[in-house]
Each structure stands twice: as C-alpha cells, then as structure tokens.
N, C-alpha and C positions, 0 to 999 in steps of 0.2 A: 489847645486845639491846633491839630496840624492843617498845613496849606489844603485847599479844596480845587481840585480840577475841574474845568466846566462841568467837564461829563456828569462827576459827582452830583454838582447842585442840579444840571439839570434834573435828574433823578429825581433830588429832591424836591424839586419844584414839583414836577409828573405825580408823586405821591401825597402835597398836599392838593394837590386838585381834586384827588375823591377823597380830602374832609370835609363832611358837608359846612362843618362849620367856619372850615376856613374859606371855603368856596360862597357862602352866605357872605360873608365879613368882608372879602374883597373883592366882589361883585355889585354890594349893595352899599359899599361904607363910602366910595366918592374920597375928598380930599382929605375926610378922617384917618385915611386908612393909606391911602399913596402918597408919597410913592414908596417902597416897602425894599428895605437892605437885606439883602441876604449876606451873609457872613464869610469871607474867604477863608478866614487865615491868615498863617505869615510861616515862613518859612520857619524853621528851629534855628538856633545856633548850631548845633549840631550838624545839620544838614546843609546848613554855608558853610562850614567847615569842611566837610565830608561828599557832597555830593552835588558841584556849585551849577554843574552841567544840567541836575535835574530842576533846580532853582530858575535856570535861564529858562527852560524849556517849560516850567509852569508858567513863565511872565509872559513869555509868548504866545500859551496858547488864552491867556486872558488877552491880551492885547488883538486877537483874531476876532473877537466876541465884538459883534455891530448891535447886540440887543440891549435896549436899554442904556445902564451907561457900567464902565467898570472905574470905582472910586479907588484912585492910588495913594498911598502914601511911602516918606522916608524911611526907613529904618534903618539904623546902625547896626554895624554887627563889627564884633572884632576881626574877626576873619576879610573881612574889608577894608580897605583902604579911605573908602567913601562911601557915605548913607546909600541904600539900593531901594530904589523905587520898588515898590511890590501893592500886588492889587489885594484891598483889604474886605470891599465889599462888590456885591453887583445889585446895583440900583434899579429896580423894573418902576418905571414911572405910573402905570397904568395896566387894565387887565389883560389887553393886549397886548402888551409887551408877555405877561405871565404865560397866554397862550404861547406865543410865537417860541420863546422861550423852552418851553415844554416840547417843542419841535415831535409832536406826536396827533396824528392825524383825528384819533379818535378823540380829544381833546379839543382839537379845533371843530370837531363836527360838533360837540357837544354845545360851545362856546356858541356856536352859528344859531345853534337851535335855542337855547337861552335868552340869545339876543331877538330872534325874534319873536318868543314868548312873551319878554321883557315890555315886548314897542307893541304887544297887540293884547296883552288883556292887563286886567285892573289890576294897578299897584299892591293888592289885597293879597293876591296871589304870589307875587314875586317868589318871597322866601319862600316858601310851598316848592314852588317849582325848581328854585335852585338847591336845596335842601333835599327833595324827595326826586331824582334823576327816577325813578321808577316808573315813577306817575306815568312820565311821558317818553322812553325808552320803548324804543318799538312801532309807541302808535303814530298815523298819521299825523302830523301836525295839525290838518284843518281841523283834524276832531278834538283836538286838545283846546286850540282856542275856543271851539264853538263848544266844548264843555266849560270853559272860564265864563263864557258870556252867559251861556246856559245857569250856571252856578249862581251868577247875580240879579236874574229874576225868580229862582223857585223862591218859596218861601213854606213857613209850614201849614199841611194843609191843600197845599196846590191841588193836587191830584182829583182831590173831591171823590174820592169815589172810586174813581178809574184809576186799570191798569195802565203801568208806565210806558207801554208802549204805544197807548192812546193820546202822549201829550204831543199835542202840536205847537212846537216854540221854539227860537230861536232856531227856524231848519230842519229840524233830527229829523231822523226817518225811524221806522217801527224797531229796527235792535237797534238803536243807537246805547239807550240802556242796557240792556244787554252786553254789549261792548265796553263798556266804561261806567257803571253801575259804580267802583271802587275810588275811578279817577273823579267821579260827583260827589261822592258821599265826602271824598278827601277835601276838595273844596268849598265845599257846604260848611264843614267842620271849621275849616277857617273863619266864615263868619258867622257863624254860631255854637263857638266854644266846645266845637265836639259832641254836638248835644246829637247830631244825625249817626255819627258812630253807635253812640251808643243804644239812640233805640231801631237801625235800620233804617235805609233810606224811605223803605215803603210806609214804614208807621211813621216816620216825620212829613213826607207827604200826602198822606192819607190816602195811598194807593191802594188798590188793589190786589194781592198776593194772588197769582200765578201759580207760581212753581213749590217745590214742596217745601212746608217749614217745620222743622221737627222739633218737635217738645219731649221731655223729659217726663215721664211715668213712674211712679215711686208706689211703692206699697207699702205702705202705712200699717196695715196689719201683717205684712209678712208670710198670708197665704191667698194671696189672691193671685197675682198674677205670676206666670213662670220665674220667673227673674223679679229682685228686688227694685233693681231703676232698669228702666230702659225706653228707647227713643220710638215715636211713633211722629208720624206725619200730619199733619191738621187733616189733612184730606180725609185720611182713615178716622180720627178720630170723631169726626163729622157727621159717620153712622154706624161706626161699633161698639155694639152693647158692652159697656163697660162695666165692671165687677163691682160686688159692693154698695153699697147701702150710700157713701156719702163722698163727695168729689170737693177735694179743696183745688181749687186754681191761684195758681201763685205766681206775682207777676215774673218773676227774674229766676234763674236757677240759684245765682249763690247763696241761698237764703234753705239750701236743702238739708247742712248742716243743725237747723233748729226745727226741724222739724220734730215732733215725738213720735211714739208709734201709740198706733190709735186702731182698735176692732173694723173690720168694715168698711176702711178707708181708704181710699186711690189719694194721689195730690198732683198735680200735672203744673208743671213748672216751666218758665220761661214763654206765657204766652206774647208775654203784650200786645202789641195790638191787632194781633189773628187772634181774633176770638171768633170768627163764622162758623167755629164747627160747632162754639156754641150750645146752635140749632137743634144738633142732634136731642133728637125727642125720650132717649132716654133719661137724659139727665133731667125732665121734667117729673122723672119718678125718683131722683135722687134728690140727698138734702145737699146743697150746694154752699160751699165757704167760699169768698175772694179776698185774697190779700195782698197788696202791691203798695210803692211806695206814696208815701203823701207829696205830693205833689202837683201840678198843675195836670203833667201828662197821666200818673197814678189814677187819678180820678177820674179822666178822659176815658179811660182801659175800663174801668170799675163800670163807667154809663153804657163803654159797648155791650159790657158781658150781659148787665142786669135788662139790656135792650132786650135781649132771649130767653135771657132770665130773669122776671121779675122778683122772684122769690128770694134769690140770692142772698146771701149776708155777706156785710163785709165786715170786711174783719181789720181791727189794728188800725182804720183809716179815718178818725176824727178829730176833734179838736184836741179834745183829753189826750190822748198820744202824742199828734204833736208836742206841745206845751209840756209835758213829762218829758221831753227829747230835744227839746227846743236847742240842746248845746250841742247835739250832732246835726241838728241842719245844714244844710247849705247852700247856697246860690243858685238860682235854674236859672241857664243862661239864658234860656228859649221856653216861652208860655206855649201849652198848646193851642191857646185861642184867648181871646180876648172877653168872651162870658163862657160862663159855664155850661157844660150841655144840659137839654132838658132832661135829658136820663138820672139827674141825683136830687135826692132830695135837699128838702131847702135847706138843712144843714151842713149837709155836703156842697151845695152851692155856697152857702155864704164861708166857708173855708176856702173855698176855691178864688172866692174874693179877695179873704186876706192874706193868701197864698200869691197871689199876685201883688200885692203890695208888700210883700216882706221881703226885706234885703236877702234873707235867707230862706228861702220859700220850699226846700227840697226838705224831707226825713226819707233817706233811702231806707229801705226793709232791714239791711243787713247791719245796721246801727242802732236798731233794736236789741235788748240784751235777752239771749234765748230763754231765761227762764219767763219773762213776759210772753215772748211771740209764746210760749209752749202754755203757759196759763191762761193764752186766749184761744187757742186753737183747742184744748179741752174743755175748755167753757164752752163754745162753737158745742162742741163733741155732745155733752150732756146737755143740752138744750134740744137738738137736735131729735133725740129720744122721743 
C-alpha cells in the first residue's frame, strides 16, 4: 500500500459516511468502536530513493493535520542515513472528529440533524434514523420527532374505526398522515417486527380507507371480463355488477399463481382489510369463496368479509390445514387483538385461541402446496352447484 495524502483519506472518510452500516457502527458503537485508525501508509523504498522531495512533502502535509491525532513511526530505509519518522495512521477519537474530518458541509448538516433526533426520541428508533437518511431528508424536524413519539403510542387497532386523519395525539393536525404515512409505518415497523409494512398502516390501525385501494381482478374462466387480471378500485368494486356466478376473494395477491381456472368465476386478490365494498348487494346473488392466511389477522379479514357476508365459505382456513402445514408456519409478531371477533365461528375462534398461544402462529396462503389450494378451491367449485 502506497503513502495516502490527507486529501485521499479524507475522501475516504466522505464515502464511508453514506454506508449506512458504517454510519450505524460508529455513531452508535461508543468505546467499542473508537477511537478508529485509518491507514496511511509508508513511503516505498523506491520512492526514498527516487523521489525524497515528495516523501518531505507528504510528512508535512500530515504534520499540518490538527484533526484527531496523526500516529508516527521510524522506518529505515537504506537510502537514509537515519530511521525517518513517517505518519502511519490517522486516529479520529470520536464522531466528531469523523465529521470535522470529512470537512464537507452537507455531512455536518447531516450529523447536527442525527444528533438531535438522537437526544429527542426513543432509543428504539436510533438505528432507524441513522441507517434510513430518507426517512427524515427533507422533512421538518419537528415532524420527524413528533412522528417518533407519535409511533410509541399507536398500537394495533387505534383508529377504531376512523379515518386517519380524525386521530387526535400527540399534536398532528388533519394531513399530518398524509405527510408522513411512510415515515409512521417505518417506525411502527421497528417495533412490531414489520408486521405494519406488511399489512398497511390502515389495516394495522383499524382505519378507515379514504383514498383508493385497488385490488387485483382475475378471471378464472377466461371469458368473463375484458382482460385476464386487472386492477379495480374498492370504491367501484363496491357497486358494480360483477360477472359470473361465483366470487373467490383472496386475502394477498401472491397466491395468484395457484389459482385454477374455474367456469363462472371472478377471484379478487389482495383485499385485506378493505373489505367495505363487500356491501355490494350483488354479490348476495353470488356463491362467495374466502381464502387468506391462518393467522390471527387472516381470521380478523375472514369476520370482516362474512360481516356482509354471512353466507360466505372459507376456505383453507382451519385447524386441519394448519396442523397439515404446521412446518411452514411462523411467528406473528403482532396479534390482531387479544379475543377473537364475534364474526367467526366457534371453531374459527377457538383456533384463534391457539393461534395466539403458538410460538409459531402464522400459515401464510403461499406455503400451501398449489395442488391443495387447487383441490380446495374445486371442491368450493362443485359444492357451490
């Protein structure tokens, strides 16, 4: 490794400040982690030989360097008369030296902003914020804190009901959601395992849907609607007469690949927890399928639909299944509720029970092997008749 010029390492230093991971590790690691050497070099023999002018003139521009510390040592060289002190490492004691270091403004803005994210919301968040610059790039700070504090009273369920822009907590005013809907769901996800990513902040709050949420349309027979799949809006699908004798609703899209194809049949994917179009009074003349994952919040989904639908079947979602699948389960980090809704029967409640008490309490749909899902959704099929 040849000698390194300030200039060099600072650079280097400037480009490890957007790894997050390295930005995470020496932000948050304390006395584990500083004080941290970065590497000089040493001249070549060569280059004592050969060019001793530029050898002076790298020692002194380390010797110029008031950041941190620069560690020297002897080295021989034949071309010498006498060992030449030469600078081997540069020592940054702490983060602030790393900024100062970095001698690049946007860096230190960055660093100002961290540090007071750091001193104003809960330790939970840290990595989050140092790790995801996105998050908080751009926005206000006060709104950034007051989304961290915000983030440690929802819980699941908050909303009861209502739209998000009806909560009154911690402050917000009516867009505040709106604004930062992303920058919530991210922190949410911190302490509940991601589980708000995955089903939507509204359905892990139990809000209200607003704006439009479009589900996926599939045609099962192949001449029903123009196009094979395509996307519709809860809103429209709320009052138009939809094609077809029988309506499977399925909780998740990735589960479209097992689908069969089936006479007669529409399949509308991805609702979870919009199910208010539901409503629509046509599908009280249709035979109706529901099939979503076994799980706490699966069965939550299952008591909204059959709330409008009592008629309903479900499909794929009991014990027997489980227990046939029991080795793809896994963890739910976040219950929907702590009893079962009155919307299921008492066997689907007392699953719900032990669903709750299982290390492993999740059978997502797509961990089903499709010759099953396909011999239940024909079964469905010929019953139906």
């Amino acid at each position: 490794m040849g000698m390194k010029s300030p200039a060099e390492l600072i650079q280097k230093l400037r480009h490890q400040w957007d790894s997050r991971l390295l930005r995470e590790s020496r932000l948050l690691g304390g006395a584990t982690v500083w004080p941290v050497d970065i590497a000089i070099g040493k001249p070549s023999p060569s280059v004592m030989r050969s060019d001793l002018d530029a050898v002076m003139r790298h020692v002194q521009a380390w010797r110029n360097i008031s950041i941190g510390q620069v560690v020297w040592d002897s080295v021989s060289y034949r071309a010498t008369a006498e060992p030449v002190e030469v600078p081997r490492y540069w020592r940054l004691d702490r983060p602030t030296d790393w900024v100062k270091a970095c001698g690049d403004s946007l860096v230190r803005a960055e660093f100002e902003t961290l540090a007071n994210l750091v001193e104003q919301t809960d330790a939970i968040f840290h990595s989050l914020f140092i790790r995801r610059r996105s998050l908080w790039r751009g926005r206000p700070l006060v709104e950034v804190i007051q989304a961290a504090r915000l983030a440690l009273v929802l819980e699941p369920g908050y909303a009861k009901g209502r739209p998000l822009r009806t909560l009154s907590v911690e402050g917000i005013d009516t867009k505040f959601f709106e604004r930062n809907a992303s920058l919530v769901t991210r922190l949410l996800d911190v302490r509940f395992d991601d589980e708000v990513s995955r089903l939507g902040l509204e359905v892990f709050l139990g809000a209200f849907f607003e704006g439009d949420h479009w589900l996926l349309l599939v045609d099962m027979d192949g001449n029903l609607l123009p196009f094979q799949k395509q996307r519709v809006s809860s809103a429209e699908l709320a009052s138009a007469d939809l094609p077809g004798e029988r309506v499977l609703i399925i909780e998740n899209e990735s589960c479209l690949h097992q689908l069969p194809d089936l006479a007669d049949t529409i399949a509308i994917l991805g609702a979870g927890f919009d199910l208010g179009w539901t409503s629509n009074p046509c599908l009280c003349n249709r035979q109706v399928g529901y099939w979503g994952d076994i799980d706490t919040w699966g069965l939550q989904f299952l008591a909204e639909a059959r709330e409008n639908l009592p008629s309903l079947t479900a499909l794929l979602m009991d014990e027997a299944t489980f227990d046939a699948h029991i080795d793809s389960a896994v963890h739910e980090p976040v219950a929907a509720g702590a009893e079962a809704s009155t919307g299921l029967y008492q066997v689907e409640k007392s699953l719900y029970k032990r669903l709750l008490n299982q290390p492993n309490g999740r059978l997502e749909q797509e961990f089903i092997p499709t010759e099953t899902v396909q011999a239940a959704i024909r079964q469905w099929f010929q019953s139906s008749h």
